[in-house]
C-alpha positions, 0 to 999 in steps of 0.5 A: 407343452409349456411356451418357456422352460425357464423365467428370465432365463435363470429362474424356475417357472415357479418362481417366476410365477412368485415373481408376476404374484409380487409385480402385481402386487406391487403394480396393485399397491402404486395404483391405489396410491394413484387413486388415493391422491386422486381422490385426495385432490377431488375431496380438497377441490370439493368437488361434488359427487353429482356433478359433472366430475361424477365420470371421475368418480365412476372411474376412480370406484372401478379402478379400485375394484379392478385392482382390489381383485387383481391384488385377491388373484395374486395371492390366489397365484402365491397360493396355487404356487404353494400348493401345487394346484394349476386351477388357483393360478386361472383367475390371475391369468384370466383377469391379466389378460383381461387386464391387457386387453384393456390396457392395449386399448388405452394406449391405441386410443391415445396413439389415435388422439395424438396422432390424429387429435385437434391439438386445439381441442386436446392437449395433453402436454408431455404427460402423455407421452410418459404414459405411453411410454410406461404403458408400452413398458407395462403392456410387455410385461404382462404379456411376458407375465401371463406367458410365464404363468401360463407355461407354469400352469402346463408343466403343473397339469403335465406333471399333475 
């Protein structure tokens, strides 16, 4: 039994999978972007790999992997589309969720620092609230991505 019948209310459950491929290639692409002039930035400050910024550096290797992987699980999606083959669409929505679940965590902990945080210790400025608000936008869209990937894995097993 599928969850939607339909992707955006017009579009087949296939190319809304083809659509959740090319979301996370392009939310892929922004965020090696992001990196990119992160780690840009740490290079032109010289700041040194053993130092105290190396946690930067922890997190900046991690995000690339992380991400370099979810962009290898988009084209698995494409891939699975094309072929008709469920067992190719798993890996995209198993790390998605993975994903999310990190996702979801981030944003509560910083709903928990603004909400409860020193403002004397922590200040973040307005910045964090445009990152929630695009991680709340994010969050949704994800969910609503899995879900269609998901509805299309099981009308390919029913059919399949």
């Amino acid at each position: 039994m599928q969850l939607m019948k339909s992707c955006c209310c017009c579009c087949t459950l296939k190319i809304g999978t083809y659509l959740c491929a090319a979301y996370t290639l392009l939310l892929s692409t922004i965020s090696f972007v992001f990196i990119g002039l992160t780690s840009l930035q740490l290079y032109k400050d010289d700041v040194k790999i053993d130092g105290p910024e190396r946690n930067t550096y922890i997190k900046l290797i991690v995000a690339t992997v992380v991400f370099t992987l979810w962009m290898l699980f988009a084209i698995l999606l494409v891939v699975g589309c094309i072929k008709k083959s469920k067992n190719f669409l798993l890996p995209w929505v198993i790390w998605t969720i993975l994903i999310e679940i990190f996702c979801i965590y981030e944003f509560v902990s910083y709903l928990i620092i603004v909400i409860f945080g020193d403002s004397s210790t922590v200040e973040f400025g307005n910045a964090v609230y445009v990152y929630m608000a695009s991680s709340i936008v994010i969050i949704v869209m994800n969910i609503y991505a899995i879900l269609c990937a998901i509805s299309y894995y099981l009308e390919l097993k029913q059919y399949w």
